[in-house]
C-alpha positions as CSV (number, residue, x, y, z in Angstrom):
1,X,0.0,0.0,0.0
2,X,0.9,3.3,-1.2
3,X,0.7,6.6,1.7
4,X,-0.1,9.7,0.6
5,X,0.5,13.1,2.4
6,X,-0.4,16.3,0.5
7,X,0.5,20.1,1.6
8,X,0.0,23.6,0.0
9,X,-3.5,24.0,-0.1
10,X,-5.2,27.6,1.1
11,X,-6.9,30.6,-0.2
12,X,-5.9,32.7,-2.9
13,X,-7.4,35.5,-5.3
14,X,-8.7,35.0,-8.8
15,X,-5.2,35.3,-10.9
16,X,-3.1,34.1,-8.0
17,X,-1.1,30.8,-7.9
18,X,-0.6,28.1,-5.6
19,X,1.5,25.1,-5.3
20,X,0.7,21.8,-4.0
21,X,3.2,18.8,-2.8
22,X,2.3,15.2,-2.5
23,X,4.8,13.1,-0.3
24,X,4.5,8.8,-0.8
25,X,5.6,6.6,1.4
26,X,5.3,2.7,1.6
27,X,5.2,0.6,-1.6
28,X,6.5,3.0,-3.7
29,X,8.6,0.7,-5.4
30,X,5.2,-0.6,-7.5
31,X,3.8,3.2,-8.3
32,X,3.3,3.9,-11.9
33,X,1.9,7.0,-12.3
34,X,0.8,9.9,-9.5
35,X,-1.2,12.9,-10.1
36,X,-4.3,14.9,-8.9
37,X,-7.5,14.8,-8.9
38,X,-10.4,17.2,-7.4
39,X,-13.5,17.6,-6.1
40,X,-15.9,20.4,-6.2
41,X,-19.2,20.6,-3.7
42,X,-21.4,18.9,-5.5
43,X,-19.5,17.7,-8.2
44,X,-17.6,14.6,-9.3
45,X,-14.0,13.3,-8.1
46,X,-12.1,14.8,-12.0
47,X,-8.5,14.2,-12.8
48,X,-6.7,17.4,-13.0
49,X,-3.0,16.4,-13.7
50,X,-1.2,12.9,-13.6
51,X,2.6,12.1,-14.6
52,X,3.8,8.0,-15.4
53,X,7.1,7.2,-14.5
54,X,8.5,7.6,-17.9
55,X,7.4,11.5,-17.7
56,X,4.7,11.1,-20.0
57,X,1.7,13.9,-18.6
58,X,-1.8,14.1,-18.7
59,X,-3.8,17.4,-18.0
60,X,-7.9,18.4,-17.7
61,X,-8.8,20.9,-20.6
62,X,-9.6,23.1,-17.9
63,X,-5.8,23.9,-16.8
64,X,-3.9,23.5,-19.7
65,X,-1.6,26.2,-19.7
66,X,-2.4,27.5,-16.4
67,X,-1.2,24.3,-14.5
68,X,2.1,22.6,-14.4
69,X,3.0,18.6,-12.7
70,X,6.2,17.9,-11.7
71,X,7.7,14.9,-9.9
72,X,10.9,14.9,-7.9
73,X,11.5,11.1,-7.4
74,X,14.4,11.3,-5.3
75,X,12.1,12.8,-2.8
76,X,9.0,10.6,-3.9
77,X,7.0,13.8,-4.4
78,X,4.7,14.9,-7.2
79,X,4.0,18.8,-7.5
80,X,1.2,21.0,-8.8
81,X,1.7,24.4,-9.6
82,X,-1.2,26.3,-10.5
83,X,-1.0,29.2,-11.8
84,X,-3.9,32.1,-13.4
85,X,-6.6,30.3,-10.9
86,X,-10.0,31.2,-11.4
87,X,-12.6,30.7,-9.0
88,X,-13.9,27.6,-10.6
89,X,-10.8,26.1,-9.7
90,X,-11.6,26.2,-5.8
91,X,-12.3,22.3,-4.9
92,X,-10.5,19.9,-2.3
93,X,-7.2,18.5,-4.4
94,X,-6.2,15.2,-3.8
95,X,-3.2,13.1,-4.4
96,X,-3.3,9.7,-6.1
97,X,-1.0,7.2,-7.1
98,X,-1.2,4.3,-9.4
99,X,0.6,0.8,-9.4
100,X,1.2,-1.2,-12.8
101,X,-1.5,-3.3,-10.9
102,X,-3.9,-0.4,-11.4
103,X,-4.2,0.0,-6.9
104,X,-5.0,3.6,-6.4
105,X,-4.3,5.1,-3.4
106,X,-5.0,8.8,-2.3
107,X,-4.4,11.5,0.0
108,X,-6.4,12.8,2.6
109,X,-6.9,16.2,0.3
110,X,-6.0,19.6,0.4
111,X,-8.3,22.7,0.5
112,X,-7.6,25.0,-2.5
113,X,-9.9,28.3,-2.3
114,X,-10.2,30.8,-4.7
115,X,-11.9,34.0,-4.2
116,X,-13.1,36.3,-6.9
């Protein structure tokens, strides 16, 4: 099993950025891909950004452009940088990893407000 501890979230104004960290721990060995995912009220769990081991990225229409992954797997840490955020961007953030099994694991989530 994969652990999963994300930091970074907060408040920010529309135009702001933000950058979140994701920290695994445990089974790394078998991860395959990590990324992010998030959830508005109301709304559906969407994949925001993910990165495969071989570097290969995938983003949401919604942030291309505005939103940058990064991995740093010395430390076993995926990044988010956000930058432009809009309002319709505010949503708890979560961390998830993938194994070659297709396990996902995820993060307790991270509270990313942005006011107009």
């Amino acid at each position: 099993q994969v652990q999963l501890v994300e930091s970074g979230g907060g408040l920010v104004q529309a135009g702001g950025s933000l950058r979140l960290s994701c920290t695994a721990s445990g089974s790394i060995f078998s991860i395959n891909s990590m990324g992010w995912f998030r959830q508005a009220p109301g709304k559906v769990r969407e994949l925001v950004a993910r990165m495969t081991n071989s570097g290969r990225t995938t983003y949401a229409d919604s942030v291309k452009g505005r939103f940058t992954i990064s991995r740093n797997n010395a430390k076993n840490t995926v990044y988010l940088q956000m930058n432009s955020l809009k309002p319709e961007d505010t949503a708890v953030y979560y961390c998830n990893s993938e194994t070659i099994l297709l396990r996902n694991d995820w993060g307790q989530g991270t509270q990313v407000t942005v006011s107009s």
